[in-house]
N, C-alpha and C positions, 0 to 999 in steps of 0.2 A: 504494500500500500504506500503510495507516495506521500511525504512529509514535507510542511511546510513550519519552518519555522523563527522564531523573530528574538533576538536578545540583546541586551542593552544593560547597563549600569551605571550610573552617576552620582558624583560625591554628594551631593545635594545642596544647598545651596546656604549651608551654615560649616560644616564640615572643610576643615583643610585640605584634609586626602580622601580618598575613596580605600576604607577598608574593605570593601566588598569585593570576590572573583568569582567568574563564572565561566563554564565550560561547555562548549558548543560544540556536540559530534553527531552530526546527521547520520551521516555514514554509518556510523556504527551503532545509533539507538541510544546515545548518553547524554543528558545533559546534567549541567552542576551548577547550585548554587552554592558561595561559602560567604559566611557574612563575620569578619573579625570582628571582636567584641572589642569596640571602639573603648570601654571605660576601662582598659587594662592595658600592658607594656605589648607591644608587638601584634596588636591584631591583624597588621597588612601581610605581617608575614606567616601568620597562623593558616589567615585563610589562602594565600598564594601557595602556601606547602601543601595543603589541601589538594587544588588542581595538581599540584604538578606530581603528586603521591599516586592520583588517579589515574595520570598518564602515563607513568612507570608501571603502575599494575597491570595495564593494557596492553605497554609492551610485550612485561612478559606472560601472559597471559594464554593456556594452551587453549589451541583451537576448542573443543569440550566443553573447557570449564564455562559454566553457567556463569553469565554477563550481572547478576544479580549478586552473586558470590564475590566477582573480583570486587566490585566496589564496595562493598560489605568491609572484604579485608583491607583496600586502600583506607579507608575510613578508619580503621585500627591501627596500621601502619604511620599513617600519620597524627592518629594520634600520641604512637609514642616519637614519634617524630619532634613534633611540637612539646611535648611536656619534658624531651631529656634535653632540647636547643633553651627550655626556661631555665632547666638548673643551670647549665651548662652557662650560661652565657646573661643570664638576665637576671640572677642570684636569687634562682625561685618564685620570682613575680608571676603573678599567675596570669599566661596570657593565653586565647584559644580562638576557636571559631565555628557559628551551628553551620551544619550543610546539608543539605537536601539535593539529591541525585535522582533524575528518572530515568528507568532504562525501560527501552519497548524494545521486544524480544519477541518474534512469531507475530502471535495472536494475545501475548500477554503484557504487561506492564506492573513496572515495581517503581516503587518509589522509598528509597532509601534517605533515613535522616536522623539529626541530630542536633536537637536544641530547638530552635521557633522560626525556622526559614522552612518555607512550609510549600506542600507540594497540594494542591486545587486538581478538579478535574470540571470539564463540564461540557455536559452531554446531555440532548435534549432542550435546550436553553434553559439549563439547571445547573448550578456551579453547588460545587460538594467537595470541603475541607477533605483531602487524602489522609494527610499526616495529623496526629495532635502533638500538639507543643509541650516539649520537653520544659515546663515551667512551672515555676511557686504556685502562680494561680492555682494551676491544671491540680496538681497536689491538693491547694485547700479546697477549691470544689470536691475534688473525689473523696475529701473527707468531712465535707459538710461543712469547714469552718468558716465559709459566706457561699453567699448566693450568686446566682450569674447575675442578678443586677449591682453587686458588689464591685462584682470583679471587674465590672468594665470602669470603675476608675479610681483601682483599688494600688498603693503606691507600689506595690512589688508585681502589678503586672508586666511589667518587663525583663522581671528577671528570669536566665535559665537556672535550670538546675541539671542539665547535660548540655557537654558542649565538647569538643576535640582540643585535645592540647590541657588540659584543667587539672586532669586526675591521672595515676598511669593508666588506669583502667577506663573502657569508653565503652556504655551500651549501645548498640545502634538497631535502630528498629526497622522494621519491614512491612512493608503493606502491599498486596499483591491483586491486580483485577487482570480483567478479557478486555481487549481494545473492542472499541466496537467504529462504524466508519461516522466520520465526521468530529471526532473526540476532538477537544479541545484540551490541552495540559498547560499548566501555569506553576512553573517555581519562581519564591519571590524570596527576597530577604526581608525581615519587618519593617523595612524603612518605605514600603508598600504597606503591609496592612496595617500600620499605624496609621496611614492617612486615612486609607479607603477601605470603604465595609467592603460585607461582600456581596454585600446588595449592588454597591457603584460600581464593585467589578466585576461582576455578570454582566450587569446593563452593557459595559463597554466591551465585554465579549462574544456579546450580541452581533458584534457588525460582521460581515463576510472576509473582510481583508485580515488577515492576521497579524501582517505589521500595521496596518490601520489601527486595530482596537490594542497593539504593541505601545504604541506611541502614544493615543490616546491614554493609557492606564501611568505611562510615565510623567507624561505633560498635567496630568491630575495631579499628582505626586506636589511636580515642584511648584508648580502654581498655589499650592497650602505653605508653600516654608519649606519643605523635605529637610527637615532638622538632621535626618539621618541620611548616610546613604541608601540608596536605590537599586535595586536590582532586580529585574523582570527577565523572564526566559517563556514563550510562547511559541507550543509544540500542537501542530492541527495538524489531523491524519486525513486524508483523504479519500476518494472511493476506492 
């Protein structure tokens, strides 16, 4: 099935660098978001080791092994990447970054992540959160300690609680569906859905062009402030 797809990132319009990187492989069914965590030493290069850990897994990668698997282990890899480059060299400052990976594979699709860059699908002009966010919130809801009206402006909704490079140890989670034709795939970093619901990002995913409603979803972004950086990746499957 042919693949059309749109990706972009920008510091945003408060931000002096762009901690955010992203990985764009048609070819071969991959894309990457990695989004450094700007409030700590070395996010640009937390999330940079990111990509480039994925691209070495790739290489070496035997024809077989399941495309789900290698990123699974790039994502392990670089996380002890990132946590021995902290001791090493940054005297234990805890610096890291979430990432969120989609691979389409056959008939299938996985969406690999870690932390609150998050992977959307939407089909039937219906947008549906893939991934849940590795975060405090996510935690006090699942134990009752506030409500979802809390939580939307509650002070630790930002914070993760997994993330690459943090710990030596890194969980990474998996979420697996069927392509079906017309799919629409959307990885972002929160410096998207901090601005816009998911109500605003439907609507813009609504339109036929896919870097149309690409640009559209970024031009929303910085038009509010983009306090954070930005990063969008827009993946439509075809007949």
């Amino acid at each position: 099935m042919q693949l059309i797809s749109f990706a972009q990132s920008h510091r945003g319009v408060i931000r002096s660098k762009n901690e955010d990187a992203l990985l764009a492989l048609p070819e071969q069914g991959i894309w990457v978001v990695a989004d450094g965590m700007g409030a700590h030493s070395g996010g640009d290069y937390a999330s940079a080791q990111v990509i480039e850990v994925v691209k070495q897994q790739l290489l070496k990668r035997t024809r077989n092994a399941p495309l789900y698997l290698t990123l699974i282990s790039a994502f392990e890899d670089a996380n002890k990447q990132v946590f021995d480059y902290s001791q090493l060299h940054m005297q234990g400052k805890t610096m890291g970054s979430t990432a969120v990976a989609l691979v389409l594979d056959g008939p299938d699709f996985y969406f690999i992540w870690v932390g609150d860059s998050r992977g959307y699908l939407f089909r039937n002009n219906q947008l549906e959160q893939q991934t849940r966010d590795h975060s405090r919130i996510n935690l006090l809801l699942d134990t009752g300690v506030i409500t979802s009206a809390q939580a939307a402006s509650h002070p630790l909704r930002h914070e993760v609680v997994r993330a690459i490079g943090v710990k030596r140890q890194v969980q990474v989670e998996v979420m697996h569906g069927k392509r079906h034709a017309q799919d629409i795939f959307l990885l972002c970093s929160d410096g998207l859905t901090q601005k816009l619901s998911d109500f605003e990002i439907e609507v813009s995913l609504s339109a036929t062009n896919i870097h149309s409603a690409g640009k559209v979803l970024m031009h929303s972004v910085l038009s509010r402030g983009a306090g954070d950086n930005v990063t969008c990746i827009l993946v439509k499957q075809g007949e």
